[in-house]
C-alpha positions as CSV (number, residue, x, y, z in Angstrom):
1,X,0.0,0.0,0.0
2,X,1.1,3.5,-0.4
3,X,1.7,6.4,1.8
4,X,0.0,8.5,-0.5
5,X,-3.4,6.9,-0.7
6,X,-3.8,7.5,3.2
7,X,-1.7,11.0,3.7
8,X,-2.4,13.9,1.7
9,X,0.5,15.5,0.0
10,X,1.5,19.1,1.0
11,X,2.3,21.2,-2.0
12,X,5.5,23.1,-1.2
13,X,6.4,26.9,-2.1
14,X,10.1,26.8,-3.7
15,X,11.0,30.0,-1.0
16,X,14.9,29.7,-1.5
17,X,14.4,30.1,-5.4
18,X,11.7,32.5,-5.0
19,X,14.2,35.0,-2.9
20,X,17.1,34.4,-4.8
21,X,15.5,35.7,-7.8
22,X,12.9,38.5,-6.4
23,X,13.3,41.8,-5.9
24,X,12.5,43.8,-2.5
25,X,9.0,44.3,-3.7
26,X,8.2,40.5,-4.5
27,X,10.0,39.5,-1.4
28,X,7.5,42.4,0.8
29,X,4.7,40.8,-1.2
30,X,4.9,37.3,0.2
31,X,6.1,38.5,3.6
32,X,2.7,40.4,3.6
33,X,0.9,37.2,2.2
34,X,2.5,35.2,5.4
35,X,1.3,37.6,7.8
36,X,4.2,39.3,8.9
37,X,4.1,42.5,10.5
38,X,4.8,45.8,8.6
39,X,7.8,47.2,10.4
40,X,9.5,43.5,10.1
41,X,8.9,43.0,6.6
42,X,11.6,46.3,6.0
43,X,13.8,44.0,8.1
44,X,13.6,40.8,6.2
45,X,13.2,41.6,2.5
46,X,17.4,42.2,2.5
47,X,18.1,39.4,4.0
48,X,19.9,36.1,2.9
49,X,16.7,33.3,2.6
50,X,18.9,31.0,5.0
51,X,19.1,34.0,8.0
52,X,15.4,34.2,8.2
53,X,13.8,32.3,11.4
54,X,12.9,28.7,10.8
55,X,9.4,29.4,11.6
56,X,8.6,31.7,8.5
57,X,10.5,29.8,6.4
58,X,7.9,27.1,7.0
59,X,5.4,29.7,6.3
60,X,6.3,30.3,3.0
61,X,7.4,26.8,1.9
62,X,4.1,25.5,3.2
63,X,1.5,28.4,2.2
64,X,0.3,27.0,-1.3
65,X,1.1,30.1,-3.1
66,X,2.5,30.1,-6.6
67,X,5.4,31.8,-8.2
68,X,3.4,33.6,-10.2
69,X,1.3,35.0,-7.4
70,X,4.4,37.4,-6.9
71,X,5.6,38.0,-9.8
């Protein structure tokens, strides 16, 4: 039997390709999207994907969005 016939799978956001390749704006976007306060999101959007905290990372990679939704 499969795993996958009894576990839903979880679609996951590509965050680390998405930042590397955004600007400021399309970063502040999905920061917004994830629910992160205003005066952080001025914080975070220049920072290296791999220094934000775990927590939002898992955010983003689990939120469902698309790509395209930010671009």
């Amino acid at each position: 039997m499969k795993a996958s016939r009894y576990m839903p799978k979880i679609g996951t956001f590509d965050g680390l390709g998405f930042w590397k390749n955004a600007y400021a704006h399309q970063r502040g976007k999905l920061l917004k999207a994830v629910s992160v306060p205003d005066d952080q999101i001025k914080e975070l959007v220049n920072k290296k994907y791999q220094e934000l905290p775990a927590p939002l990372k898992y955010s983003i990679e689990t939120s469902g969005f698309k790509k395209k939704d930010f671009m």
